[in-house]
C-alpha positions, 0 to 999 in steps of 0.5 A: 819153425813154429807156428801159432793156431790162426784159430786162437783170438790174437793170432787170428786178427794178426793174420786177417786184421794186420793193417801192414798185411792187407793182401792176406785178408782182401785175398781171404776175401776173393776166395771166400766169395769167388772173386776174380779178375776186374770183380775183385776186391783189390783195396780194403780199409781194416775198420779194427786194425790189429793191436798187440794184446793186453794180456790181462784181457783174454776172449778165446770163444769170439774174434772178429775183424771188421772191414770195408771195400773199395766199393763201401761193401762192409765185410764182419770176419768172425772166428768162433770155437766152439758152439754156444746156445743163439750162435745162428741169432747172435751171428745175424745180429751182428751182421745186422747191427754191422749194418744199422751203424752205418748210419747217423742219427739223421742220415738218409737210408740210401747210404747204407752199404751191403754187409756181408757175414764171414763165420768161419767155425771150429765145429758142424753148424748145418749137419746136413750139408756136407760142403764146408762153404755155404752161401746164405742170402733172401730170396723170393720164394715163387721167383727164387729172385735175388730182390733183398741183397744188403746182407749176406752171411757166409759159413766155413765149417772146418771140420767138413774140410778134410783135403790134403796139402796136396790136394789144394787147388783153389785159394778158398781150400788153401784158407781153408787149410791155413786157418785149420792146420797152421797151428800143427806145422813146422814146415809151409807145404809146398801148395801154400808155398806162395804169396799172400799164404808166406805172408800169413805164415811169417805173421803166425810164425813163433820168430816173429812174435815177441815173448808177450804175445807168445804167451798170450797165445799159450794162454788164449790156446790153454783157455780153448782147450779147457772150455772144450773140455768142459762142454764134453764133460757137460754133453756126457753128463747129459748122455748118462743122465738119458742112459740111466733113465732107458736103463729105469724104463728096462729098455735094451743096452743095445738100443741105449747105445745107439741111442746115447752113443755111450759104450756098453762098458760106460752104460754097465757101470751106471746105477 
């Protein structure tokens, strides 16, 4: 069995943003923000429901899948691979803009629904927080009360999720596992074994994809990997050009090494 990377544009909103598959999302959506019981969300409107793509048309860095609870709490789902300049800024901004659309021109401010911001994120945001969720709202600083709560920003950091397939127990680790290794399964591991996760499965599963999506996934997978090449051919770039001026200024080998992270035989060969 084969299966297509939840982390690529389409394959993302087919599993998360199927409007025949709410269950997987709304049980994404309880595991994200600990909802259980009577406080769970059970019904959700899809405000971008999934459509089979136009292969012309490629955008492989950002994906989101927008939609709406049954208390008309607003949630923004956002897959992003890799870092660009302004990510913390444009990610607000859309959390805010998800926000101010609620209204029409003339429409009172009392309607306005709670936002809440989901980034799941294929690279390290907050380098010093080692858990892969956090949880980010305002609060008073003397109080440390919860007074403005209208929008709420959640972070997923997949590169901090290191657990094992076996070593799941919550539903937020098994996304978190889903989302960060589908795409080098053959097989559904046994903790994910289960309902709503086979549902997410069959949805990125090669079988039930036609020729057409199949290589658009090839070629959203293909696009991903080349700007990743790109931007670490670009930060080595930038790594020797800092190594060639420490070398100019007669500083040791050792500390440039600990300083770029270059090997010795990368920065011996630099003019």
């Amino acid at each position: 069995m084969q299966f297509a990377d939840p982390r690529t544009d389409f394959v993302f909103v087919r599993v998360f943003g199927n409007e025949n598959a709410k269950e997987v999302l709304i049980s994404f959506l309880n595991a994200v923000l600990d909802l259980e019981g009577t406080r769970a969300i059970d019904t959700v409107v899809i405000l971008n429901p999934y459509q089979a793509p136009k292969i012309a048309a490629l955008r492989y860095s950002i994906v989101d899948v927008k939609c709406r609870d049954h208390r008309g709490v607003e949630f923004v789902v956002e897959m992003q691979v890799q870092y660009t300049e302004g990510f913390e800024k444009r990610a607000q901004y859309n959390a805010c803009k998800a926000y101010v659309d609620q209204l029409s021109t003339g429409e009172d401010y009392p309607r306005l629904n709670q936002v809440i911001a989901i980034s799941i994120l294929d690279f390290t945001l907050f380098k010093d927080f080692e858990h892969c969720l956090s949880r980010h709202e305002i609060r008073e600083t003397r109080t440390n009360n919860h007074y403005l709560s209208e929008i709420i920003h959640y972070f997923i950091e997949l590169p901090k999720f290191k657990l094992a397939a076996e070593q799941l127990n919550t539903a937020i680790e098994k996304w978190c596992y889903f989302i960060k290794h589908t795409g080098r399964l053959d097989i559904i591991p046994a903790t994910l074994d289960a309902e709503p996760f086979r549902k997410a499965f069959a949805l990125a599963s090669r079988a039930n994809m036609t020729k057409e999506e199949w290589e658009y996934f090839d070629a959203a997978s293909m696009k991903i990997q080349d700007q990743r090449g790109m931007v670490t051919a670009a930060r080595k770039e930038t790594k020797q050009e800092i190594a060639r001026a420490m070398l100019q200024k007669g500083l040791d080998q050792t500390l440039i090494s600990e300083v770029t992270g270059l090997s010795r035989q990368e920065i011996d060969v630099l003019d």
